[in-house]
N, C-alpha and C positions, 0 to 999 in steps of 0.2 A: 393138594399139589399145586405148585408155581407154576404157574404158565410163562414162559421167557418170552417175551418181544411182545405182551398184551399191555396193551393203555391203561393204564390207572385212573387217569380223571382227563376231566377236561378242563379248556379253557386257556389262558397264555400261561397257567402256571403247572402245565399239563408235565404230567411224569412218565415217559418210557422206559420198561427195562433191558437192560442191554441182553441178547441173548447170549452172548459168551460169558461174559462175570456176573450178570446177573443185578450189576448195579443197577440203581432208580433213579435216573436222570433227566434233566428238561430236553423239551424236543430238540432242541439246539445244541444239544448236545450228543447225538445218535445219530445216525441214516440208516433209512430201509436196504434194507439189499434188495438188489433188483428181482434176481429171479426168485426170492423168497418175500410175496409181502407181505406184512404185517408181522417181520423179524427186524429188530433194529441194532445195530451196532455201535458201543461207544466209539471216540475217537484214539483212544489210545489201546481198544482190541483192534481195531482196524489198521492200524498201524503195527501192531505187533502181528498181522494177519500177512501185510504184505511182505513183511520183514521174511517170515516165513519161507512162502512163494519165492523171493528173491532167492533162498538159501538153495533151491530145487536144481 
């Protein structure tokens, strides 16, 4: 089983997966969420996160 938002490697060419899509992405590419950590978000679920939110 996948574990979503777990590191892959390290180093500057370090890969997280997004926990929404599940993409493998450079760290530069994701943020932790706050009150979940060690769960990272790409930029463009995040955006479609707030998208959301706004719709409420």
């Amino acid at each position: 089983m996948k574990l979503l938002g777990r590191r892959r490697s390290a180093g500057t060419d370090e890969l997280l997966t997004c926990g929404c899509c599940a993409r493998e992405l450079p760290r530069t590419a994701v943020h932790e969420l706050g009150g979940t950590p060690g769960v990272y978000v790409c930029r463009r679920c995040a955006a479609w996160m707030a998208t959301r939110i706004g719709r409420k």
